[in-house]
ZATOR-438884 format. One record per residue: residue number from 1; residue in three letters; chain; x, y negated, z negated of N, C-alpha, C in turn. Coordinates in nm, 2 decimals, decimal comma, padded with zeros to 4 digits. Example, Ala and Ser with C-alpha at 12.3 -4.5 7.8 and 13.67 -1.06 7.14 Angstrom:
2
{atom 1 Ala A {01,32 00,57 -00,78} {01,23 00,45 -00,78} {01,32 00,33 -00,78}}
{atom 2 Ser A {01,28 00,22 -00,71} {01,37 00,11 -00,71} {01,29 00,00 -00,79}}
***
This chain:
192
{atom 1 Unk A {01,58 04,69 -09,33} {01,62 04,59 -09,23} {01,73 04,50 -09,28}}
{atom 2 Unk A {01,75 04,48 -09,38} {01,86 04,43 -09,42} {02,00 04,48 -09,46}}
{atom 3 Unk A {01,98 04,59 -09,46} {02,14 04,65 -09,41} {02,18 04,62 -09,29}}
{atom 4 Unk A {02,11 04,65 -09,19} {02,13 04,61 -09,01} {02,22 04,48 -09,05}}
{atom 5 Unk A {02,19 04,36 -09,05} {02,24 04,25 -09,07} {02,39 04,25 -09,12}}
{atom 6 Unk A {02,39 04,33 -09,27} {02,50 04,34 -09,33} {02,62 04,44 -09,27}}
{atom 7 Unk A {02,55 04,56 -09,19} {02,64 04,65 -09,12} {02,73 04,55 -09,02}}
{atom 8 Unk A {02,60 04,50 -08,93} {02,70 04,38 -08,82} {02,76 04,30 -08,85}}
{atom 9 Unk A {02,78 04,23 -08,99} {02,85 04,13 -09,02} {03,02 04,21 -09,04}}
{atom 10 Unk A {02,99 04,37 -09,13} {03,10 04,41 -09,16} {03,20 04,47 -09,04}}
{atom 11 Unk A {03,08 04,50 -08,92} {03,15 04,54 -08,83} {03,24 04,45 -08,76}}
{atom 12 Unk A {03,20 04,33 -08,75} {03,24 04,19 -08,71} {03,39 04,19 -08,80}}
{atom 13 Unk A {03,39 04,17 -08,88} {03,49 04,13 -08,98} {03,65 04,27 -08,96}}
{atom 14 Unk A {03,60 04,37 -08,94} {03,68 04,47 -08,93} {03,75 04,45 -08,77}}
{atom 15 Unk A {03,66 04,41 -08,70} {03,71 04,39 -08,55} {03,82 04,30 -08,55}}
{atom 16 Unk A {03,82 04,22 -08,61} {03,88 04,07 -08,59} {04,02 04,12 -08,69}}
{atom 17 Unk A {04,14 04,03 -08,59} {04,25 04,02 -08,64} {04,30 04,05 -08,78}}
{atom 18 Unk A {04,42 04,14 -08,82} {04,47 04,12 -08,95} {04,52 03,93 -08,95}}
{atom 19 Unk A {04,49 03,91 -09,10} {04,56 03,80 -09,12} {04,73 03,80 -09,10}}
{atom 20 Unk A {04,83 03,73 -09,06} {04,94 03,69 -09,07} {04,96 03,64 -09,22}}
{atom 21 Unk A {05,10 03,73 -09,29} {05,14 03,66 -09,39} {05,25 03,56 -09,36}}
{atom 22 Unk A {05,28 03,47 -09,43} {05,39 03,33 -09,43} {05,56 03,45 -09,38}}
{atom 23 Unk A {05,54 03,51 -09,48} {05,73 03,63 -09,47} {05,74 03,67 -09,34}}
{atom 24 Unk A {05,62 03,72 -09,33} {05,64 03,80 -09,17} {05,65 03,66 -09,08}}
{atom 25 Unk A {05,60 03,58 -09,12} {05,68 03,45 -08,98} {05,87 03,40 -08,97}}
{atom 26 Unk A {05,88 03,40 -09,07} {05,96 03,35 -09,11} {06,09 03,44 -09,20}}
{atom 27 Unk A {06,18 03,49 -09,10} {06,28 03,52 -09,17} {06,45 03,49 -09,18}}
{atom 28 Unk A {06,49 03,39 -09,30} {06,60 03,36 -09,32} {06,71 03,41 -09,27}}
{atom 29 Unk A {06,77 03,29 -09,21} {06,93 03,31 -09,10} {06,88 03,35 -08,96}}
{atom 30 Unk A {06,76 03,41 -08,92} {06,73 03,43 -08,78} {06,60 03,33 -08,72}}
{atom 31 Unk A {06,65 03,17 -08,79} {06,53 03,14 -08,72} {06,64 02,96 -08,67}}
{atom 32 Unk A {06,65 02,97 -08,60} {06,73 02,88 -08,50} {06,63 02,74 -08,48}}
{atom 33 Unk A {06,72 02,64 -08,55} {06,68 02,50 -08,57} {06,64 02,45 -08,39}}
{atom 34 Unk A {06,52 02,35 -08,39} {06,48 02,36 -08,24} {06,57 02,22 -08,27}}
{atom 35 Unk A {06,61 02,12 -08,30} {06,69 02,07 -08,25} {06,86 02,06 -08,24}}
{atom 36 Unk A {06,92 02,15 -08,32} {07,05 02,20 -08,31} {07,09 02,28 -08,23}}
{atom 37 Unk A {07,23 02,28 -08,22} {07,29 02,42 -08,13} {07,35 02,49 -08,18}}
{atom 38 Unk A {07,36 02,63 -08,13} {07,38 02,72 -08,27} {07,56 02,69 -08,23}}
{atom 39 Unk A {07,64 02,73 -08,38} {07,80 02,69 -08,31} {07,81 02,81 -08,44}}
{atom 40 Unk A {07,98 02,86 -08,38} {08,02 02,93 -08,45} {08,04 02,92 -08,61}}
{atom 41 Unk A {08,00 03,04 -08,64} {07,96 03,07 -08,81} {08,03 03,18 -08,87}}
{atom 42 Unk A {08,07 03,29 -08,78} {08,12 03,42 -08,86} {08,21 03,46 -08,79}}
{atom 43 Unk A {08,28 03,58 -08,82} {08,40 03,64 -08,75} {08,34 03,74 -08,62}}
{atom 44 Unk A {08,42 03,72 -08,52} {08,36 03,75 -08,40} {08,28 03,64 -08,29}}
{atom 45 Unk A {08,21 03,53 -08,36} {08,17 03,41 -08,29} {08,24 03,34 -08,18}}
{atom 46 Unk A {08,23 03,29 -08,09} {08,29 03,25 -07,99} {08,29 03,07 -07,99}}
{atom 47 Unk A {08,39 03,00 -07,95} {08,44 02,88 -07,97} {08,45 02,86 -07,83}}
{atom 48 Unk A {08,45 02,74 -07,77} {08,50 02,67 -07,62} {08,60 02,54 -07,67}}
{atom 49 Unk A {08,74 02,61 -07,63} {08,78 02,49 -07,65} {08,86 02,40 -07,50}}
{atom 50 Unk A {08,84 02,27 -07,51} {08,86 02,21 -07,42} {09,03 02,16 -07,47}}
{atom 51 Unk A {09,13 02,23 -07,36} {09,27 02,20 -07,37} {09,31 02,09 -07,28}}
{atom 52 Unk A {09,35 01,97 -07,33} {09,40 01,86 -07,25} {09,55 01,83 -07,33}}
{atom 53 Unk A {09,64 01,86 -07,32} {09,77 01,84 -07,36} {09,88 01,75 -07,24}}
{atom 54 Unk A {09,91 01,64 -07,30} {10,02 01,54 -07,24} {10,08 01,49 -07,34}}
{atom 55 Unk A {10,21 01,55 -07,24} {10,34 01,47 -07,32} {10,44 01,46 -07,23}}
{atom 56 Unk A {10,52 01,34 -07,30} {10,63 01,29 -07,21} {10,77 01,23 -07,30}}
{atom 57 Unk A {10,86 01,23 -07,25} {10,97 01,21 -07,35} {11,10 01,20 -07,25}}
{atom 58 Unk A {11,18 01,09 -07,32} {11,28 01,00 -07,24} {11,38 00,98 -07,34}}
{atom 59 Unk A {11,50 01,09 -07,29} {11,65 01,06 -07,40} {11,75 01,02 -07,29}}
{atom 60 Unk A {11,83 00,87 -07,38} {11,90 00,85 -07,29} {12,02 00,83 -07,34}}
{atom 61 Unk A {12,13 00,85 -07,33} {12,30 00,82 -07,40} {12,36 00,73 -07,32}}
{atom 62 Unk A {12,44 00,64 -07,37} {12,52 00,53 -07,27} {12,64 00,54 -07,41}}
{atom 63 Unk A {12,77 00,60 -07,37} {12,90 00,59 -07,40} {13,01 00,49 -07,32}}
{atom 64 Unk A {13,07 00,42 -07,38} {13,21 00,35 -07,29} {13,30 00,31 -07,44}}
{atom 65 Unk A {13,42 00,36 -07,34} {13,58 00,31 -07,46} {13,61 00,25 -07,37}}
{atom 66 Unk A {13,71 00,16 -07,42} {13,78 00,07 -07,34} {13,96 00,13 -07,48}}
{atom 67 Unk A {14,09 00,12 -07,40} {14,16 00,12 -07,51} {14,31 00,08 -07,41}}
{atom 68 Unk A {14,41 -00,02 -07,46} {14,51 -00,09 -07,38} {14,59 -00,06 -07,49}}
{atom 69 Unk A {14,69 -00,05 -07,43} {14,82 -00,03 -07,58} {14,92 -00,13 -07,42}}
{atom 70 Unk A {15,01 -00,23 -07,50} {15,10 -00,29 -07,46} {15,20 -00,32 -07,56}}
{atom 71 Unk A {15,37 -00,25 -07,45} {15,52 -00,25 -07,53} {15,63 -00,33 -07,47}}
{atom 72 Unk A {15,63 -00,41 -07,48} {15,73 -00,46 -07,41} {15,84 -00,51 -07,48}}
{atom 73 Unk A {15,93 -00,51 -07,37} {16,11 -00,54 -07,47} {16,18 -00,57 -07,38}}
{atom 74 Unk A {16,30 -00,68 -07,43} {16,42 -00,75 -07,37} {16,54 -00,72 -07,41}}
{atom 75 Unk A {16,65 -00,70 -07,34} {16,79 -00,71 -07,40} {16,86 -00,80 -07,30}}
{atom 76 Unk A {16,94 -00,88 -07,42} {17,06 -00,97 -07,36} {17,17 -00,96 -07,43}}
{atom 77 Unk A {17,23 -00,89 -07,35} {17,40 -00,89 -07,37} {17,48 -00,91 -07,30}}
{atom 78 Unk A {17,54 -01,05 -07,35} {17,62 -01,06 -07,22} {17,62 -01,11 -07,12}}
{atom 79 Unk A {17,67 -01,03 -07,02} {17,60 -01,07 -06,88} {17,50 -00,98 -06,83}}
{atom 80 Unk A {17,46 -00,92 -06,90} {17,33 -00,78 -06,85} {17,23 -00,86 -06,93}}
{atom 81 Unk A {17,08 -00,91 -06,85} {17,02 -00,93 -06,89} {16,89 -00,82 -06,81}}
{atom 82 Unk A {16,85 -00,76 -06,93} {16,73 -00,66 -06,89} {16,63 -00,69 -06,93}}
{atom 83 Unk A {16,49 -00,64 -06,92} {16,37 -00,65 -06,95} {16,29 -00,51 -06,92}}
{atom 84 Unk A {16,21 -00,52 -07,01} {16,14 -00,38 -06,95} {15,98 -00,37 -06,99}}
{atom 85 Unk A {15,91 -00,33 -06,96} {15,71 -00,34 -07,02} {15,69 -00,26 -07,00}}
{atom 86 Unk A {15,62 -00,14 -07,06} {15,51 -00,04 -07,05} {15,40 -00,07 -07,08}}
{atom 87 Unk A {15,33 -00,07 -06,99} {15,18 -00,11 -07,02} {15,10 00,03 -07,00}}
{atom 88 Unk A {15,00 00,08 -07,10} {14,92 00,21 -07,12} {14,79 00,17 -07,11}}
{atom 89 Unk A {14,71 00,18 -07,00} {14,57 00,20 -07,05} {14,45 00,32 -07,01}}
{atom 90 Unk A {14,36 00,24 -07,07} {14,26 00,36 -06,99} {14,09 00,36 -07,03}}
{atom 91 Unk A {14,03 00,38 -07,00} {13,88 00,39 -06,98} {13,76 00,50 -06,98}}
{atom 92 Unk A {13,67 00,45 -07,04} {13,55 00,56 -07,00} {13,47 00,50 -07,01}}
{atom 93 Unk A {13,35 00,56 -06,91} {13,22 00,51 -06,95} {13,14 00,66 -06,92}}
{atom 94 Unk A {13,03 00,66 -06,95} {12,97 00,75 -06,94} {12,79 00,73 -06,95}}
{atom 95 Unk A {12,71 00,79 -06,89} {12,61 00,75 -06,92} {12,50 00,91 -06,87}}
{atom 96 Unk A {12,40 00,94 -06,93} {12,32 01,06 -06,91} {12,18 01,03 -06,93}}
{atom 97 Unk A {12,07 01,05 -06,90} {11,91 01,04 -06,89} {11,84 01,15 -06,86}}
{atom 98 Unk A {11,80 01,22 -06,96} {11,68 01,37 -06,93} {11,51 01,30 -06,93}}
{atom 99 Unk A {11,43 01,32 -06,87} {11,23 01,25 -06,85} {11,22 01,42 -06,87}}
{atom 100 Unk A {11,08 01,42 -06,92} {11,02 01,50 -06,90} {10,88 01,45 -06,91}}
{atom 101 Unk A {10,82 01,50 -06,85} {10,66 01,51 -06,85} {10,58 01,63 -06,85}}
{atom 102 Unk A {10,47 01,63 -06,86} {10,40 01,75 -06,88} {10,23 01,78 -06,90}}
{atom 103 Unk A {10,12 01,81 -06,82} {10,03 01,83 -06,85} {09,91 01,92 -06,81}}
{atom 104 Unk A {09,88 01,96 -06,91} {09,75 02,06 -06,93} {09,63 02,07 -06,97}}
{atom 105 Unk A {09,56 02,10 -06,84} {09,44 02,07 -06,88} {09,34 02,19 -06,83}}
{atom 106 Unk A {09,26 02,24 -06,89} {09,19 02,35 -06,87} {09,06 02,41 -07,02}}
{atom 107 Unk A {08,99 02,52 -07,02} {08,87 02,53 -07,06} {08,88 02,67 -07,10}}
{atom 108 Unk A {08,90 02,74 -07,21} {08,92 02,86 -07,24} {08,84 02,90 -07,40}}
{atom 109 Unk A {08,79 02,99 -07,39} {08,67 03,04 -07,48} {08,78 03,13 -07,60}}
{atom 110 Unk A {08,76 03,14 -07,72} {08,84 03,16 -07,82} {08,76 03,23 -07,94}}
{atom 111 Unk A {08,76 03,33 -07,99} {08,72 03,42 -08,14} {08,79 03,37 -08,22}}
{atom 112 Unk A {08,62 03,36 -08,31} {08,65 03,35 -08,46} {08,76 03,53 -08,49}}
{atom 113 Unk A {08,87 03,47 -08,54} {08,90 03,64 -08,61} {08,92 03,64 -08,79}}
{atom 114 Unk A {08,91 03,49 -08,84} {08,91 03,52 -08,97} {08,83 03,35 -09,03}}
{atom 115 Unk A {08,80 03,42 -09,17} {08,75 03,27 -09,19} {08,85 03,28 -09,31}}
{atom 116 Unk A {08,91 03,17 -09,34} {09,00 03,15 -09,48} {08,89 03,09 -09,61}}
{atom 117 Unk A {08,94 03,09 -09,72} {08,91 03,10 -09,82} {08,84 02,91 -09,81}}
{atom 118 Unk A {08,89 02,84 -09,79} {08,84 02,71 -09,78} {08,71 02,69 -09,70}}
{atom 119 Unk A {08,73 02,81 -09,60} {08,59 02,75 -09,47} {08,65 02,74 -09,36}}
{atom 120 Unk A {08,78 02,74 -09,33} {08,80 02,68 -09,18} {08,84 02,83 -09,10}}
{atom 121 Unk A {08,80 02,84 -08,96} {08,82 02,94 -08,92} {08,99 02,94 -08,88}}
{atom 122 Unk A {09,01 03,07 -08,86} {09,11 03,17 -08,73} {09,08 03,16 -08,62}}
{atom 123 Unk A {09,13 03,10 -08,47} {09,05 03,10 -08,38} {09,18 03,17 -08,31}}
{atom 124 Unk A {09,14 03,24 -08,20} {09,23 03,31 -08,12} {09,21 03,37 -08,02}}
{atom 125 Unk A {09,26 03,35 -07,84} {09,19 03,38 -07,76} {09,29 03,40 -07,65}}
{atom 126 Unk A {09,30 03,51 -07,53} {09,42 03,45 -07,42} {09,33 03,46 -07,30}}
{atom 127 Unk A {09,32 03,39 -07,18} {09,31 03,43 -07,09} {09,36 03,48 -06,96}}
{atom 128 Unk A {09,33 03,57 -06,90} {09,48 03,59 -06,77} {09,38 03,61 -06,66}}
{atom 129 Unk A {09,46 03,54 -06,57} {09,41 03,53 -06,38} {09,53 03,56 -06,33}}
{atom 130 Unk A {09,46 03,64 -06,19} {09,56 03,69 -06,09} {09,50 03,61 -05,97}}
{atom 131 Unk A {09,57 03,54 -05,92} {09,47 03,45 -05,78} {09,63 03,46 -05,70}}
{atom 132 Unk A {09,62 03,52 -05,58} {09,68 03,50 -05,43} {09,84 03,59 -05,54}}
{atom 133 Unk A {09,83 03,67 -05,61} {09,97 03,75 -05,62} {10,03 03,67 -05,74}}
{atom 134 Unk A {09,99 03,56 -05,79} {10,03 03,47 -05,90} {09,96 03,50 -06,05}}
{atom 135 Unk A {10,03 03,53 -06,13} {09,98 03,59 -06,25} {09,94 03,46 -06,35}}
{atom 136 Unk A {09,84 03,42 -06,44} {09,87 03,32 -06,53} {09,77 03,34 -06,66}}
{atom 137 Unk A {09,87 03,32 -06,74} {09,83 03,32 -06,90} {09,83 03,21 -06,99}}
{atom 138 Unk A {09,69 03,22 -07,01} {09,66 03,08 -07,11} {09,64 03,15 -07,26}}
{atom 139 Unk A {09,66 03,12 -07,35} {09,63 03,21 -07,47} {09,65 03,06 -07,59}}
{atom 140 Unk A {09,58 03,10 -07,67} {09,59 02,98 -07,77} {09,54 03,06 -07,89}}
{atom 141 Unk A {09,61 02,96 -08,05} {09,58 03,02 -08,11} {09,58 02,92 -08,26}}
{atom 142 Unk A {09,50 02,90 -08,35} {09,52 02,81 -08,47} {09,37 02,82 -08,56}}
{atom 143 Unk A {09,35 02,75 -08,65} {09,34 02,67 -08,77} {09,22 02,59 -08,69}}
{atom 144 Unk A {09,05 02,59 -08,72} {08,93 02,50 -08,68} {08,85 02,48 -08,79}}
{atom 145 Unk A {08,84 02,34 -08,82} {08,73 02,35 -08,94} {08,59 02,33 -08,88}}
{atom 146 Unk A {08,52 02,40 -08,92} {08,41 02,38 -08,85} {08,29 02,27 -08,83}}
{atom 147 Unk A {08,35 02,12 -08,92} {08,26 02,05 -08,89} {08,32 02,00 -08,77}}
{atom 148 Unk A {08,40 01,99 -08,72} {08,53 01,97 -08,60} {08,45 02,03 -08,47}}
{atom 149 Unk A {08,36 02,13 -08,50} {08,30 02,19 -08,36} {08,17 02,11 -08,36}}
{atom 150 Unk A {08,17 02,03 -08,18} {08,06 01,96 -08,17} {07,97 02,01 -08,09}}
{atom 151 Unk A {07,90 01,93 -08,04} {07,75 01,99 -07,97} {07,80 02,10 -07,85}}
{atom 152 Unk A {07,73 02,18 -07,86} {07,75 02,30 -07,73} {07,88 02,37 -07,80}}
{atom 153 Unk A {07,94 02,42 -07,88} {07,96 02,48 -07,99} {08,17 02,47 -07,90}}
{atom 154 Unk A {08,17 02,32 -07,91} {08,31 02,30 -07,76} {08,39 02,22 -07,94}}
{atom 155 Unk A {08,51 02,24 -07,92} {08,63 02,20 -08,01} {08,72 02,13 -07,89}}
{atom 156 Unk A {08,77 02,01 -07,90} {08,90 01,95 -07,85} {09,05 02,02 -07,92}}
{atom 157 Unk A {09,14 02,06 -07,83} {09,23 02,14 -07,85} {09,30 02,04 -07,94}}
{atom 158 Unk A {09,32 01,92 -07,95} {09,36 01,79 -08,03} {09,31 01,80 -08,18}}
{atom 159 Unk A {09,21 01,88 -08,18} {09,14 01,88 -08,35} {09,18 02,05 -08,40}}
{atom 160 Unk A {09,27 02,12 -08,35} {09,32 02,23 -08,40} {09,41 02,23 -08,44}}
{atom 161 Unk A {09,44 02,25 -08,56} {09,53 02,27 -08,68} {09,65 02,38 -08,63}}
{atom 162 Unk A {09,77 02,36 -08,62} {09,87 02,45 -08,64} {09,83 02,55 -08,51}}
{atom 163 Unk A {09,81 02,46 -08,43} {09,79 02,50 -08,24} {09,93 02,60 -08,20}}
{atom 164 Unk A {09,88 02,68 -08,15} {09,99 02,77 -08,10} {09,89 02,78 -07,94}}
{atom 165 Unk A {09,94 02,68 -07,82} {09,92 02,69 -07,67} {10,00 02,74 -07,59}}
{atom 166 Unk A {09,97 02,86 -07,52} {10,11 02,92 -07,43} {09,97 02,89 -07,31}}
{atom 167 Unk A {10,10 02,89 -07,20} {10,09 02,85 -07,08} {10,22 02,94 -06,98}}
{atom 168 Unk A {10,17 03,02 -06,92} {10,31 03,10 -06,87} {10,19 03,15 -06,72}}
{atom 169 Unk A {10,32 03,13 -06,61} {10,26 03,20 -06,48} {10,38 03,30 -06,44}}
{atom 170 Unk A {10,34 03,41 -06,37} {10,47 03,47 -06,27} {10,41 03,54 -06,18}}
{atom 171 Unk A {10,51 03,48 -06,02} {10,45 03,53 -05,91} {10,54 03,47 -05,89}}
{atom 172 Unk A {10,53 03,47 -05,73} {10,60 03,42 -05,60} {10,60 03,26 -05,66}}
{atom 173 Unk A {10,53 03,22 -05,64} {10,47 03,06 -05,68} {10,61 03,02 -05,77}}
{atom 174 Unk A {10,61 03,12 -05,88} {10,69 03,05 -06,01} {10,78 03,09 -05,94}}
{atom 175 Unk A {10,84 03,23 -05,92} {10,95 03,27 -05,89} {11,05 03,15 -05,75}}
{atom 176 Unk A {10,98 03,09 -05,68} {11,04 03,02 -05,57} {11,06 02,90 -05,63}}
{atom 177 Unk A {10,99 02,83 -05,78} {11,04 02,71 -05,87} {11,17 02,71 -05,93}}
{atom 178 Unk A {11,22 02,86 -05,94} {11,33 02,83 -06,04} {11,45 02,84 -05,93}}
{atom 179 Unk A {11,56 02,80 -05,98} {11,72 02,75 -05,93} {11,75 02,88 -05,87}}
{atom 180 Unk A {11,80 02,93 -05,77} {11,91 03,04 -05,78} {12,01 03,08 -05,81}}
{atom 181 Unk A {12,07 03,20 -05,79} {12,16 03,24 -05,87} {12,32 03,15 -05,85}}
{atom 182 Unk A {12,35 03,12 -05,75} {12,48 03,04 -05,73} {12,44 02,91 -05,80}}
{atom 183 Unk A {12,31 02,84 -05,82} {12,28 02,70 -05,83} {12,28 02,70 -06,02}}
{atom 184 Unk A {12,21 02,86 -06,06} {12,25 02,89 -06,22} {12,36 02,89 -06,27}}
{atom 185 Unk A {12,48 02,97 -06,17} {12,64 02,96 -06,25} {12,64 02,86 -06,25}}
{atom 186 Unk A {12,67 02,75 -06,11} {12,78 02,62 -06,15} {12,70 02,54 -06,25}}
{atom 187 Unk A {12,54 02,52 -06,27} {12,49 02,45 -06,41} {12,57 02,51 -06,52}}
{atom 188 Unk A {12,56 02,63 -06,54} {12,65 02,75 -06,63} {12,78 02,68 -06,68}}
{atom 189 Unk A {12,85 02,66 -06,56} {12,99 02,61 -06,57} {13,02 02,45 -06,56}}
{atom 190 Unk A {12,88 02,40 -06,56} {12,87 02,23 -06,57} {12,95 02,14 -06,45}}
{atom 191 Unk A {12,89 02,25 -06,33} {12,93 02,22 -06,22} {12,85 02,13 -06,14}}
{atom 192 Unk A {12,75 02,18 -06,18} {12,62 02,17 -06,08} {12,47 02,11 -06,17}}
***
């Protein structure tokens, strides 16, 4: 009768769960901090960068001469008395003002394509939309160090190193912004 006891206890014990070891819980680089967000780490990783670009710039020239030359001369002989004055002058003034302004603002997702020897990534990315026959290309490209990427794994286009931002559309849209062809010669010929 005392085996009985000891059979059921062993049977008991065999039924019941393997133990979990500590390794099998837990394995290194695949276990995601519950209060961080994961941000880009390797090549291939994806960046959100937020592009807000303004700029403005005001050249202005103001030229003026002023220049008088005065000759004058008398002769008396005699009974001829003559006189005579040439007076030369002349003027310029001149004055010219170029403004420009400019800005861009939009939300475009970018690859890691290299990490440099320091730590900081390669980031590089374009995007293109076709909306109503109008083509447009946003593509960016530079230099992110990666303590620079903040929460939600987002970089301000202002904290990118040696920024290369293109911005290009073509369609009807663009094509009806530029000058035409008689309005291009006389600029051409500093007519117009």
């Amino acid at each position: 009768m005392k085996t009985l006891p000891l059979l059921c206890c062993a049977a008991l014990l065999a039924a019941l769960p393997a133990s979990a070891r500590a390794d099998n819980l837990y394995r290194g680089g695949s276990f995601p901090s519950l209060a961080t967000d994961l941000r880009a780490s390797q090549v291939g990783d994806l960046v959100t960068v937020i592009i807000y670009q303004r700029s403005s710039a005001t050249t202005t020239a103001q030229q003026s001469s002023n220049k008088r030359t005065d000759l004058q001369g008398d002769l008396d002989v005699g009974g001829i008395d003559e006189g005579g004055r040439l007076r030369i002058g002349g003027g310029y003034a001149g004055r010219g003002e170029a403004r420009r302004s400019e800005q861009l603002a939009t939300t475009i997702s970018v690859s890691v394509s290299a990490i440099l020897p320091n730590g900081d990534f390669l980031v590089e990315g374009r995007h293109d939309m076709l909306v109503n026959g109008e083509k447009t290309l946003i593509g960016l490209r530079g230099r992110v160090r990666p303590q620079d990427i903040g929460n939600g794994n987002v970089i301000l286009s202002s904290r990118i190193a040696d920024a290369q931002i293109e911005y290009d559309g073509k369609g009807y849209v663009s094509r009806s912004a530029k000058p035409g062809l008689i309005n291009r010669i006389f600029s051409f010929l500093g007519l117009g």
